[in-house]
C-alpha positions, 0 to 999 in steps of 0.5 A, spaced: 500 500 500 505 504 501 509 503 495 502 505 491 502 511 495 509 513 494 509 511 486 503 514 485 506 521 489 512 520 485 508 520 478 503 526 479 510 531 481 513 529 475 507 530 471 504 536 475 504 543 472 508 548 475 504 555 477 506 562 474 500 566 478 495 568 473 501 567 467 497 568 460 492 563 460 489 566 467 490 573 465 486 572 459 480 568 463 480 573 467 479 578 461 475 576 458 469 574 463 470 581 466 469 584 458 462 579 457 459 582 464 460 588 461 454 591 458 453 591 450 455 599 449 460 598 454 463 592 450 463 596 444 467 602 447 472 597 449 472 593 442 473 600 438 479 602 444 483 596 442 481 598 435 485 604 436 491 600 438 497 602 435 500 597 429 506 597 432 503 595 440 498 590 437 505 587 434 507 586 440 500 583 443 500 577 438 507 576 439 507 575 446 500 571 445 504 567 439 498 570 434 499 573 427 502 580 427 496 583 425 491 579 429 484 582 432 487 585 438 481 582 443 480 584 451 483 578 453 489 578 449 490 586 451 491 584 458 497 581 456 499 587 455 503 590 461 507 583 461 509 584 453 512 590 455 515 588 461 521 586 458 523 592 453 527 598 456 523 602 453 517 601 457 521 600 464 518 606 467 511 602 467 513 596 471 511 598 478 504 600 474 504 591 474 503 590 480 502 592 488 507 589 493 503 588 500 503 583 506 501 577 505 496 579 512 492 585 509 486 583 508 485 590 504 488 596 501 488 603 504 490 609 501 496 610 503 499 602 501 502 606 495 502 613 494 507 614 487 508 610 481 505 603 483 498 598 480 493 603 484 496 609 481 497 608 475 489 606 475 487 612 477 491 617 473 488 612 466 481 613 469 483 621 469 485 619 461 480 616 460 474 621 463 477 627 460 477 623 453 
């Protein structure tokens, strides 16, 4: 009995996947059932922002989601975004705006966790953007 247990412990390591958070798959789920709770109009708004994407970033979109260069760049498929860009010096600015480090404790987030260049600050200054648009 034992030796089964121990055999079949031994196979399903060898065989699990790893866990990378969210890692694409989890982003674009995540996306994309957020996007179908959407009201219609408000999907269409978004539809036609990503249609204003620029060739050169829905270039980089597919390629990171290993998709043809002039794919339709979909909801699910731009929250891959900030990973695409992660690596590019370019972009380096915007790496803090990907994430949000706090304990592991806190059951919530105040106003003063994050007050420069971090997740909730970048989300708020697009919502201005965005607002005055």
């Amino acid at each position: 009995m034992i030796t089964k247990l121990f055999f079949f412990i031994l196979i399903f390591i060898a065989y699990a996947n790893p866990s990378f958070a969210l890692g694409k798959l989890g982003h674009q789920i995540v996306c994309q059932l957020a996007f179908e709770h959407l009201p219609l109009a408000q999907q269409t708004q978004l539809s036609a922002l990503l249609n204003a994407i620029p060739k050169k970033h829905q270039h980089l979109i597919n390629h990171y989601n290993y998709k043809k260069p002039n794919s339709q760049i979909t909801f699910a498929s731009a929250c891959t975004w900030a990973d695409a860009i992660k690596p590019l010096d370019k972009f380096k600015a915007y790496r803090p705006w990907h994430y949000m480090n706090v304990p592991r404790d806190h059951s919530s987030i105040k106003a003063n966790d994050c007050r420069k260049n971090c997740l909730p600050q970048a989300i708020l200054k697009h919502q201005q953007i965005l607002a005055k648009t």
